[in-house]
C-alpha distance (Angstrom), angle and dihedral (degrees) to the residues before:
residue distance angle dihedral
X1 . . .
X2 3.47 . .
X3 3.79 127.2 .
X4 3.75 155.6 -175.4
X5 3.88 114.9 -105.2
X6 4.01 114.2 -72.9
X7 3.62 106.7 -110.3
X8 4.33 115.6 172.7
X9 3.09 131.9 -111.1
X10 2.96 100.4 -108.1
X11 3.80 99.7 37.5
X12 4.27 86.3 52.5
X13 3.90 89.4 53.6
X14 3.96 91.5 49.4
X15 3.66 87.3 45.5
X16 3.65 93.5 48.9
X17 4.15 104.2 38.9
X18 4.21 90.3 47.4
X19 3.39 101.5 86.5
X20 3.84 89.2 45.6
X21 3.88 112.8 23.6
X22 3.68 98.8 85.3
X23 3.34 97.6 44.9
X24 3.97 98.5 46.3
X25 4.00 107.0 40.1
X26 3.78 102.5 54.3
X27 3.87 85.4 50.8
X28 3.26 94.5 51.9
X29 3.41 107.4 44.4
X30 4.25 90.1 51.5
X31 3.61 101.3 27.0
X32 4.16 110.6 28.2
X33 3.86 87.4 152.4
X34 3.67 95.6 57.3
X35 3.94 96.0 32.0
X36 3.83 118.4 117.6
X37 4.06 111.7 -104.5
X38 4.09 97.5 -108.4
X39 3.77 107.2 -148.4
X40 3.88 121.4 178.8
X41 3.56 136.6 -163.5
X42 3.75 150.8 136.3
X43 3.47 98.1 -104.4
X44 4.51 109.6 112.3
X45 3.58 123.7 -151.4
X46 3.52 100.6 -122.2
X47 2.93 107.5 -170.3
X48 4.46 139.4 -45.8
X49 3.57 99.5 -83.5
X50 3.73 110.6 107.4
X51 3.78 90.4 -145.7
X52 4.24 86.3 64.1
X53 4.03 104.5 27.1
X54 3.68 101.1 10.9
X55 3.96 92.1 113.0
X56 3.98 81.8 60.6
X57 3.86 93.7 66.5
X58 4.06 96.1 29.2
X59 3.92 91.4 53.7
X60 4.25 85.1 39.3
X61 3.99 85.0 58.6
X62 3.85 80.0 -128.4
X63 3.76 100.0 121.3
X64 4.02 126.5 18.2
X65 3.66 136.6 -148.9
X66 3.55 129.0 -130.2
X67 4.13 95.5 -94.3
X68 4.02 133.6 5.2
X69 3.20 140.2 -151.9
X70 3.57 145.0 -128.9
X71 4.18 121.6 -131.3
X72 4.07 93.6 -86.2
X73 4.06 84.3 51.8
X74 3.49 97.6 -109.4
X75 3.88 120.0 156.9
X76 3.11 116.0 -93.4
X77 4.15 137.2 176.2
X78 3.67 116.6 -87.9
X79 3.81 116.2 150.9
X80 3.28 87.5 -28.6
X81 3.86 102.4 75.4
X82 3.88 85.6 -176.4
X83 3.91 153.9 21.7
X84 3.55 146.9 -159.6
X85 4.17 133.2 -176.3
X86 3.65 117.5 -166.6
X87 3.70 113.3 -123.2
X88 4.09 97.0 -100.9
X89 4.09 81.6 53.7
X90 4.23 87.7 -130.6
X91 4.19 90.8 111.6
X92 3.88 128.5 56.9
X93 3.58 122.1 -176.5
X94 3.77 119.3 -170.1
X95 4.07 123.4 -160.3
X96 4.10 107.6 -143.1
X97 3.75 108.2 -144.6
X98 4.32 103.6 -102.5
X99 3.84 101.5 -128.1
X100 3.75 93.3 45.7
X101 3.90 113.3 138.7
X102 3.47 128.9 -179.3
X103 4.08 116.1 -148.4
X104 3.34 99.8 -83.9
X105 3.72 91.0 60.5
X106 3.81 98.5 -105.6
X107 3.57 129.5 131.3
X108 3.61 116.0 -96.2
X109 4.06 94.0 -124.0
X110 3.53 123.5 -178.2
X111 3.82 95.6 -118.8
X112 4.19 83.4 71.2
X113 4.25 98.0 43.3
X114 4.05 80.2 51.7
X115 3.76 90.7 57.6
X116 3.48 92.5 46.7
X117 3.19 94.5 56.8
X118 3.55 106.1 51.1
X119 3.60 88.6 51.0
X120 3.65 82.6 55.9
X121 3.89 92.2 57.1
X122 3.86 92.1 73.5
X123 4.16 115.1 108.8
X124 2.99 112.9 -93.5
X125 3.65 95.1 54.8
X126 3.74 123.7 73.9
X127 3.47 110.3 -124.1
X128 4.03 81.4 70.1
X129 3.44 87.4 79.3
X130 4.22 90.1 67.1
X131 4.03 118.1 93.5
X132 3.86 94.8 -126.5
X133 3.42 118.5 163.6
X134 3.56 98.7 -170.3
X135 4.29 146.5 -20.1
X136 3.29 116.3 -149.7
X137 4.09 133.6 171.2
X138 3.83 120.0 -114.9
X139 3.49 102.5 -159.1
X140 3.47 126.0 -37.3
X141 3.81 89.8 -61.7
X142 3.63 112.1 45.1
X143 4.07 136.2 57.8
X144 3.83 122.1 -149.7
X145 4.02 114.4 -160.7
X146 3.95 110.9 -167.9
X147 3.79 124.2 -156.9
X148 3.45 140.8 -156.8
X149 3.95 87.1 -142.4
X150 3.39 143.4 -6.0
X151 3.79 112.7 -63.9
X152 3.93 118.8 -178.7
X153 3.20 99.2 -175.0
X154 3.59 98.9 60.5
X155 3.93 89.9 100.8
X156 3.97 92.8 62.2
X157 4.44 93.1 50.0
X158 3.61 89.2 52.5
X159 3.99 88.6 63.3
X160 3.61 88.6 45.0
X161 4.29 104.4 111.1
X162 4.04 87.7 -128.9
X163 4.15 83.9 76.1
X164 3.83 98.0 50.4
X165 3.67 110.6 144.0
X166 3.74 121.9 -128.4
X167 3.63 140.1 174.9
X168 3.66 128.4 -76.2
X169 4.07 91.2 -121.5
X170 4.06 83.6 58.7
X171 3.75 93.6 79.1
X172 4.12 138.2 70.1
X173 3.82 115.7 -127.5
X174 3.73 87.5 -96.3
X175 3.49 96.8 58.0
X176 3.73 104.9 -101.2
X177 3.75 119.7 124.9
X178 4.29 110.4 -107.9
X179 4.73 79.0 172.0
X180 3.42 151.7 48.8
X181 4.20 100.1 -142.2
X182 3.41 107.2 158.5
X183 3.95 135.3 158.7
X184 3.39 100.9 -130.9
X185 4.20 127.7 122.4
X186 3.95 85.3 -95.7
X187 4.06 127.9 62.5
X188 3.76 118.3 -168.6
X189 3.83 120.8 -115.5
X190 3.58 103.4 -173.1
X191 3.70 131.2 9.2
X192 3.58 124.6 -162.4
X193 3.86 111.8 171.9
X194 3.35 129.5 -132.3
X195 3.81 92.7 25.4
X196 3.70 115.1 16.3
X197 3.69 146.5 59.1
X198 3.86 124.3 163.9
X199 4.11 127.4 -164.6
X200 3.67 156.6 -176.7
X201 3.65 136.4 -169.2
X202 3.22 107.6 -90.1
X203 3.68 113.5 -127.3
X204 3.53 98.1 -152.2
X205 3.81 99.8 65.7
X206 4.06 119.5 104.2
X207 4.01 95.8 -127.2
X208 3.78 126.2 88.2
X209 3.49 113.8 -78.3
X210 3.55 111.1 -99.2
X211 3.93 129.8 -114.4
X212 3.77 98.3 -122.9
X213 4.03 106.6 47.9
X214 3.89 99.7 -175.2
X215 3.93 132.9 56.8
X216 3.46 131.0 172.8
X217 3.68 125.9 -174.9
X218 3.89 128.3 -159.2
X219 3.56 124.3 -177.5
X220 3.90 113.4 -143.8
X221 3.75 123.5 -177.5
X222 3.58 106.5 -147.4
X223 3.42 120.5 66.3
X224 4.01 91.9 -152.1
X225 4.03 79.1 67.3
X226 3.30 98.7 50.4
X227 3.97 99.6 43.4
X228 4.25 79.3 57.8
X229 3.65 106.6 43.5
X230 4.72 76.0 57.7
X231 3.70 90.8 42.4
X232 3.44 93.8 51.4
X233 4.22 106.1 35.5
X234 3.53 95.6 -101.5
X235 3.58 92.8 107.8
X236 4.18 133.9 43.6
X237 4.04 98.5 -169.6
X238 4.03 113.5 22.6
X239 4.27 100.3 -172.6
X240 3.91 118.3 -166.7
X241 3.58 103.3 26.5
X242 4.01 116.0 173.2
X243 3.73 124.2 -120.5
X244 4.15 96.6 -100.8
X245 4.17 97.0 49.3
X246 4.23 90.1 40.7
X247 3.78 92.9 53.9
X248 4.17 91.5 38.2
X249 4.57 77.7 46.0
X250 3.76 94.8 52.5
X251 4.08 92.9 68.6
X252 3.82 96.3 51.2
X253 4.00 107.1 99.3
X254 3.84 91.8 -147.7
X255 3.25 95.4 62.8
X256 4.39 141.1 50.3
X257 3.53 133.9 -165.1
X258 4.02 117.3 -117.5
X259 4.19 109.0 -167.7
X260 3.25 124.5 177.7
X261 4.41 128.9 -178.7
X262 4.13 103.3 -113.7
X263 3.60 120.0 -166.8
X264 3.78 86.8 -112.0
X265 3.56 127.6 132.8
X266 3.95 131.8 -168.9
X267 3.36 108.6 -134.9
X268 3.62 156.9 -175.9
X269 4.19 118.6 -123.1
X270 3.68 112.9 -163.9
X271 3.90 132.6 -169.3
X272 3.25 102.0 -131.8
X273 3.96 93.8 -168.4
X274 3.04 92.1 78.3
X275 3.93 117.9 104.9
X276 3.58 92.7 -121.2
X277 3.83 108.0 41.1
X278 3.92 84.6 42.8
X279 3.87 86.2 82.2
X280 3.94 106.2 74.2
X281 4.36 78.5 -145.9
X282 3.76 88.2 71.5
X283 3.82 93.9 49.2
X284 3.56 103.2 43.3
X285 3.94 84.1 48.1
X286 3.92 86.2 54.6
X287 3.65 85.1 53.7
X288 3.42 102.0 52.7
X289 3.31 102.2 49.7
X290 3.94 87.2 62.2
X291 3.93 110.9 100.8
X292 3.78 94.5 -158.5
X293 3.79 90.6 170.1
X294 3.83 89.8 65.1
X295 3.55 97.9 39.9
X296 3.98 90.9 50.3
X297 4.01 88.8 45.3
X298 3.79 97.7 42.2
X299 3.98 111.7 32.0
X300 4.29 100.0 22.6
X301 3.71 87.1 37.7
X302 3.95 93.7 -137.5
X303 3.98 116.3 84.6
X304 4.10 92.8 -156.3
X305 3.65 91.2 77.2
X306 4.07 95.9 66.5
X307 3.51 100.0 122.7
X308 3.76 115.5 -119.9
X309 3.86 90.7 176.6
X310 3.65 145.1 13.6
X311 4.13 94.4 -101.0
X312 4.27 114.9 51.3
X313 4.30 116.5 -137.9
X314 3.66 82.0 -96.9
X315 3.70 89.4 84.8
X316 3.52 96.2 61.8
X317 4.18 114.3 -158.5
X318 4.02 87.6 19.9
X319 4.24 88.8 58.8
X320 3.97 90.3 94.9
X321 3.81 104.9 -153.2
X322 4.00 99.4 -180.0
X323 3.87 79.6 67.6
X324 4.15 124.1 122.4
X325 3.92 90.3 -121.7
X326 4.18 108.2 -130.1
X327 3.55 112.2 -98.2
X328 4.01 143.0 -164.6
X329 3.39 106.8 -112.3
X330 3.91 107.4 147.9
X331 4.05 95.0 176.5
X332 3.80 88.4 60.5
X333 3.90 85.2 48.0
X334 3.65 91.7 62.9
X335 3.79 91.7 38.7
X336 3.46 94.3 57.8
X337 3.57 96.4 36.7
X338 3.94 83.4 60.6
X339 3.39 93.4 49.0
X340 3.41 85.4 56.1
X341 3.74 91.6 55.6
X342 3.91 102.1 -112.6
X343 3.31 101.0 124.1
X344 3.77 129.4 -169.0
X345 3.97 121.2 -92.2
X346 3.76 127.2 -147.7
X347 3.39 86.2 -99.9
X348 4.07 101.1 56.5
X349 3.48 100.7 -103.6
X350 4.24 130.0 111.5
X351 3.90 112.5 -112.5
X352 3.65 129.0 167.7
X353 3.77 127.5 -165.4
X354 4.36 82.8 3.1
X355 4.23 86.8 -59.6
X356 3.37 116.3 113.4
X357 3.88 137.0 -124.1
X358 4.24 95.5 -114.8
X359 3.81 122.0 153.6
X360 4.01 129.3 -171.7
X361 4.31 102.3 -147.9
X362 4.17 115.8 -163.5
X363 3.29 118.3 -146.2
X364 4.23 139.4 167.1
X365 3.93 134.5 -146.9
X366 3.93 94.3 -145.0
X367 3.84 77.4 98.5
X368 3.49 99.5 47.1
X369 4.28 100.6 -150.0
X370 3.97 92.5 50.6
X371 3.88 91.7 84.2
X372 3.54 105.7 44.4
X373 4.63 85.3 40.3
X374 3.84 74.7 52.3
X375 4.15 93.4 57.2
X376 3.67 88.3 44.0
X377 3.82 102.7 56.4
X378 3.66 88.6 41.4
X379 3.86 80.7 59.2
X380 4.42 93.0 42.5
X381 4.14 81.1 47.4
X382 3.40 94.9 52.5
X383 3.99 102.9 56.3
X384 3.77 88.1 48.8
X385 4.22 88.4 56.5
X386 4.05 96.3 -103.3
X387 4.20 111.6 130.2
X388 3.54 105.6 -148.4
X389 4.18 128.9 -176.1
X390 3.42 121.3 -154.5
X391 3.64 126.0 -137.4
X392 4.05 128.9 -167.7
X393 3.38 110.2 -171.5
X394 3.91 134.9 130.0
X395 4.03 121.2 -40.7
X396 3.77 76.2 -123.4
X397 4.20 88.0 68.8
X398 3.39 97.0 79.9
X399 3.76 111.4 47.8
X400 3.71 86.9 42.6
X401 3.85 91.4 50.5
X402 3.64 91.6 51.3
X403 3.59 92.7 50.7
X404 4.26 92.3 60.9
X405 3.45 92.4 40.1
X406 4.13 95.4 -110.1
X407 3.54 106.8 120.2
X408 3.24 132.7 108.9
X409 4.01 114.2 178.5
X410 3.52 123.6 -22.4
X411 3.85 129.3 -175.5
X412 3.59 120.5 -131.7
X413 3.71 142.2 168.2
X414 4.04 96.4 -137.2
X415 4.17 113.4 -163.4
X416 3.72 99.2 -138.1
X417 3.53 88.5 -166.0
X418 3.67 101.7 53.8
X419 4.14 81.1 135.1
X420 3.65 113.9 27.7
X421 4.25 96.7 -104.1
X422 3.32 106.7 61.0
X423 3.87 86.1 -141.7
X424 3.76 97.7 86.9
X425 4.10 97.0 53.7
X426 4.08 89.2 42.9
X427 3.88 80.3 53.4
X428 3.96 84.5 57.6
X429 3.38 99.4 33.5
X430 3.77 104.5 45.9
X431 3.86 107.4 23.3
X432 3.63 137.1 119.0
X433 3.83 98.5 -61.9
X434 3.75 95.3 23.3
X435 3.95 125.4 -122.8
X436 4.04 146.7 -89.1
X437 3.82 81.3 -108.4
X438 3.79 107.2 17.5
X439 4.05 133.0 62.5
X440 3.65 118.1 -28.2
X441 3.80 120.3 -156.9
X442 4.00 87.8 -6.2
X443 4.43 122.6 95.3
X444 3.48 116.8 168.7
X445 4.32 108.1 -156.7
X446 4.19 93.3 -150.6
X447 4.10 86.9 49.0
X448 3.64 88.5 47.3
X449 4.24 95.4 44.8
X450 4.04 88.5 45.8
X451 3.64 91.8 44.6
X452 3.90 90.4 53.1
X453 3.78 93.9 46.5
X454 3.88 94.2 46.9
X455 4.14 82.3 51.2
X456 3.73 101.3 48.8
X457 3.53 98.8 53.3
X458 3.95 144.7 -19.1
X459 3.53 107.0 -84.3
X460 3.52 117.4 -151.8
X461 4.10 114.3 -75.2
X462 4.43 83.5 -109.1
X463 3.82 93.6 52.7
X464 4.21 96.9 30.3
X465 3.90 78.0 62.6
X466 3.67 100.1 56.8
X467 3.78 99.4 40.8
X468 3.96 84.3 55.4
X469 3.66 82.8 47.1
X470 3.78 101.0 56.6
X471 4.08 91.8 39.6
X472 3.73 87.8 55.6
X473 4.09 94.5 41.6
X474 3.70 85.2 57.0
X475 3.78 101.0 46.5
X476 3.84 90.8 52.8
X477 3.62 99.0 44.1
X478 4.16 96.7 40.8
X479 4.01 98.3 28.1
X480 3.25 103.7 -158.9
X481 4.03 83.6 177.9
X482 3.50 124.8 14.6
X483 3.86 127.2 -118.7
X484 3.63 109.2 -134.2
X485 3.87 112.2 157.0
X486 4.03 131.9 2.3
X487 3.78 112.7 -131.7
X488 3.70 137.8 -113.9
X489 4.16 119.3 179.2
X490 4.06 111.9 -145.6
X491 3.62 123.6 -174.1
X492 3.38 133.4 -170.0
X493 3.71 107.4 -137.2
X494 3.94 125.9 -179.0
X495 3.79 127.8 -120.3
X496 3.18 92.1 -118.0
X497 3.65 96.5 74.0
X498 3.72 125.9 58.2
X499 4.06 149.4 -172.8
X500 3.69 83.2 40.0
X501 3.94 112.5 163.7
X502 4.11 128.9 179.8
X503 3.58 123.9 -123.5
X504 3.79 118.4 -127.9
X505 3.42 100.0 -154.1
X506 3.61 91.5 39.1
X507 3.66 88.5 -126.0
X508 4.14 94.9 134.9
X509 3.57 146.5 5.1
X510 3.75 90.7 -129.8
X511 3.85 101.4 -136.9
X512 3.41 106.9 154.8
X513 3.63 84.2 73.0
X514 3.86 104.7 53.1
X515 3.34 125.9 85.5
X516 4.12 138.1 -158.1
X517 3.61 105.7 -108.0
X518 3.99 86.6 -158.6
């Protein structure tokens, strides 16, 4: 396995709390009230373009999107305060709110939401994936998107962070973005990419002004680091947390442990390409030589998350229960891997025609469980006769892999909610060419043609059911990826702060409703 550098403990939390130590405790300690809300996590700002880092400002409450959503993903206002569809579904028109302002002070017109969002119609982000014809402004106060035909799901991609709206002073003459000016409750104060982003309320916006007035966020890799900077004050909201430093968390009495079920799902991306993943034999053999049971029990310390399927209960209608659930079965591995005419060496491992069966996986630690899940299926593989090397690298690996054709397997934890229907990332993720994320040298024509007919319109409950039906069928028969574990987020939040709530689609932090509880 390859690795970054081995830094201590102790030497990665020094590293970490140095830029922000000296200016955090004394505040704290004197002025809690007044104290900006430290949140930590391993999530870089990668750059300004909302289709890479726009999740950064969306979840910050910094810069908004044209609609919401509530928990269950249903539309909701954002600067949009309203919305109409004409009745042949071909012609949006979208309402901005009237006292609006991004930071700057400006008006939030519509002739700056429609350059947003043809930026935001470049692959990679999603709302490429929508047949729009053309977006227009009507006025200064209204926003007409065209289509070719009727797209239902056009609601959920305009929540999606890659279409945040931001001011016309936020971009270079060539289009790029040199700021972050958003409209949102909080304005940034200091911005120090990859790590850092400072803010204050922002006294311009038209909603109450919030109990906490300052946030900072810093992105820290390790998750040892960020499980001390909340043990020891340094840190109000710790996100992604691994197993060891949440259970070792859950006995300090100045801190608590907020969890809620994401629609998240580890998972298994294949290149199916290659010679031997083309045969669905091979896969399915991959997959059942997984014990997901033990791997949820053991290393995410909570058995319910073994993944049975690609798509956890938390996604409601698309949680098929009239599926076979995936199973460990390492005897029908071997079978099938025989069947498949890699047959086992004297040495334990699968060859055919004299080459053997030997896979590179890509993995990341910004989610802290993916490399150690990586060790143990490179363990699972290996008693089945599959050699597998295991790469930790950037979360950036993998999409960039898939794009040149290199990789192999990577191991993921894909959002399948990244906009609230699910329809719009499958779109992504399983379409003709495949996704960053999604299948890779693998389209399925009856996913595709019940994809497109859940997009264009809303079928009737009956018929809405089957198409989700047949995409989900397909997915666990073919496995294009492989479901290993559901999801749940846990954060270790300290007493001092209150009313704090977690976002299921992971679409914001929420701060404007917490409150310091001292």
């Amino acid at each position: 396995m390859t690795t970054r550098p081995h830094i201590t403990r102790r030497q990665t939390l020094q590293l970490s709390l140095a830029g922000v130590a000296a200016a955090t405790s004394p505040v704290l300690s004197a002025q809690p009230a007044r104290a900006p809300l430290q949140i930590v996590g391993p999530w870089e700002i990668s750059g300004l373009s909302p289709a890479s880092s726009g999740y950064v400002f969306t979840r910050m409450q910094i810069a908004e999107t044209l609609l919401d959503a509530q928990g269950d993903g249903t539309p909701l206002p954002g600067l949009a305060v309203r919305w109409h569809t004409s009745a042949d579904g071909l012609v949006w028109r979208f309402e901005l709110r009237p006292a609006a302002r991004f930071h700057d002070g400006t008006a939030v017109l519509a002739s700056a939401v429609v350059r947003c969002l043809q930026s935001a119609r470049v692959a990679p982000a999603l709302l490429s994936v929508a047949p729009i014809k053309s977006i227009e402004a009507d006025g200064q106060n209204v926003v007409v998107v065209r289509l070719s035909m009727p797209f239902g799901s056009l609601a959920s991609l305009l929540s999606h962070s890659s279409t945040l709206i931001l001011a016309p002073a936020s971009y270079n003459p060539d289009g790029s973005v040199k700021s972050i000016i958003g409209s949102g409750p909080y304005r940034i104060t200091a911005l120090t990419p990859p790590q850092q982003v400072e803010t204050v309320f922002f006294e311009g916006h038209e909603g109450p002004k919030p109990h906490i007035e300052r946030v900072r966020y810093l992105a820290a890799g390790r998750p040892e680091t960020r499980a001390l900077m909340a043990e020891g004050g340094q840190a109000d909201l710790a996100y992604s947390l691994d197993p060891a430093s949440l259970a070792r968390l859950r006995k300090r009495t100045n801190l608590r442990i907020e969890s809620v079920t994401l629609p998240r799902t580890v998972m298994l991306k294949l290149n199916a390409r290659l010679p031997a993943l083309q045969d669905v034999r091979v896969r399915r053999a991959l997959s059942l030589a997984i014990d997901r049971t033990g791997i949820a029990r053991a290393l995410l310390r909570d058995p319910e998350l073994a993944a049975t399927q690609l798509f956890p209960p938390s996604l409601g209608n698309w949680h098929n229960l009239s599926l076979a659930p995936l199973s460990h079965d390492p005897s029908a591995a071997k079978k099938l891997l025989a069947e498949a005419g890699w047959r086992q060496a004297a040495d334990g491992l699968r060859n055919a025609s004299g080459q053997a069966l030997t896979l590179t996986l890509q993995t990341f630690p910004d989610r802290p469980e993916l490399p150690i899940i990586a060790s143990a299926l490179q363990a699972q593989w290996r008693q089945v006769g599959i050699a597998v090397q295991v790469n930790v690298g950037n979360s950036g690996d993998i999409p960039l892999a898939h794009r040149n054709g290199t990789l192999q397997l990577g191991l993921a934890a894909r959002n399948y909610a990244t906009v609230p229907d699910p329809t719009g990332t499958l779109l992504q993720d399983f379409g003709p060419e495949g996704g960053d994320w999604g299948a890779m040298g693998w389209k399925s024509d009856s996913v595709l043609a019940a994809l497109a007919e859940l997009s264009r319109n809303t079928p009737p409950p009956q018929r809405a059911a089957a198409l989700r039906a047949q995409i989900t069928q397909v997915l666990q028969d073919e496995l294009p990826v492989i479901p290993i574990a559901w999801y749940r987020q846990q954060v270790a939040v300290s007493q001092r702060v209150g009313q704090v709530s977690l976002d299921p689609l992971e679409r914001s932090y929420r701060l404007t409703t917490m409150r310091w509880q001292s």
